[in-house]
C-alpha positions as CSV (number, residue, x, y, z in Angstrom):
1,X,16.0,-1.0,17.8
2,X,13.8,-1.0,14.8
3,X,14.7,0.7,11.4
4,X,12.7,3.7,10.5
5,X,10.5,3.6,7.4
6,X,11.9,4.9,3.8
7,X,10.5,6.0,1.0
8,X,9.8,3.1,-1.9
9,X,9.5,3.5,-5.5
10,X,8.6,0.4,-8.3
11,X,8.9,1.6,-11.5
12,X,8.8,-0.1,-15.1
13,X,8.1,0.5,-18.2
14,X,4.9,-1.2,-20.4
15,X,2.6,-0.6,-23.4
16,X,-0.8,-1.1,-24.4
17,X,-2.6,-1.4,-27.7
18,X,-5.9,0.5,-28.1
19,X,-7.9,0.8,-31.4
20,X,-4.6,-0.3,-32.9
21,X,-2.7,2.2,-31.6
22,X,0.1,1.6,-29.2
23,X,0.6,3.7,-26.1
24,X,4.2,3.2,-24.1
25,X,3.3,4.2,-20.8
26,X,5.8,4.6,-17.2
27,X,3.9,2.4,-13.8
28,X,5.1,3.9,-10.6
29,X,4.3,2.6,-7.6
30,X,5.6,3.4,-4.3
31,X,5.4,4.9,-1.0
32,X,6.4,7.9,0.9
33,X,6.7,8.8,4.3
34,X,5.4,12.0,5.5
35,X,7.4,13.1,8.7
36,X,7.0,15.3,11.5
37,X,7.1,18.9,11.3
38,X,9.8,20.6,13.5
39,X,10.3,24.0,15.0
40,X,13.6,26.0,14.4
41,X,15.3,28.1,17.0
42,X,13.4,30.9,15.1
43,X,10.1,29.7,16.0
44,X,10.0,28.7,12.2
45,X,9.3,25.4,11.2
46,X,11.8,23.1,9.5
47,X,10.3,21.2,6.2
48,X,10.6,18.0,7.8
49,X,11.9,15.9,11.1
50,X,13.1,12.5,11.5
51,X,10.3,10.5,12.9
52,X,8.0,9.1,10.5
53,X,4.5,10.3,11.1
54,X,2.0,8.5,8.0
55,X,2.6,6.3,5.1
56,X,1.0,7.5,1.9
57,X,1.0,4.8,-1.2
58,X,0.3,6.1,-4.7
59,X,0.5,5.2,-8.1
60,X,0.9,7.1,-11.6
61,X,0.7,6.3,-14.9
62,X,2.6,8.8,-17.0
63,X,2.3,8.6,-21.7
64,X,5.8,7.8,-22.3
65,X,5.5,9.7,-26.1
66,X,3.7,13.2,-25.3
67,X,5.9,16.3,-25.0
68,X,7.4,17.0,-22.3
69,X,5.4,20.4,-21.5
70,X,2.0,18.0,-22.3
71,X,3.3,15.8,-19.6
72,X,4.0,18.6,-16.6
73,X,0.3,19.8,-17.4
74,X,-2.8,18.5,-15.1
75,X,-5.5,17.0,-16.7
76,X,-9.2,19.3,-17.7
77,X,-12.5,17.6,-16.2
């Protein structure tokens, strides 16, 4: 029997000079699984089942010394 596929997470912490100023930035790397989708007795559907269904890889950088409210705000194109 195989294992099932879990959720991964890398992170660490680096910085970067830029014009001479230095930016402390959080890496994470890692990967979820998304699962299936199943139905209560209801009829309603749970949040999520136990066979993986897709792997989704992602990474985020994240300013280590902004605010905290700067940091839960999306960025303005």
């Amino acid at each position: 029997m195989t294992d099932l596929p879990t959720d991964h997470l890398s992170i660490t912490q680096h910085s970067v000079t830029i014009d001479g100023q230095t930016i402390s930035y959080t890496a994470t790397a890692g990967t979820l699984i998304l699962k299936e989708e199943v139905e209560k007795s209801d009829g309603q559907r749970a949040s999520e089942g136990a066979q993986p269904k897709a792997s989704l890889f992602f990474v985020a950088y994240v300013r280590n010394d902004l605010p905290e409210s700067a940091q839960s705000q999306r960025p303005h194109l």
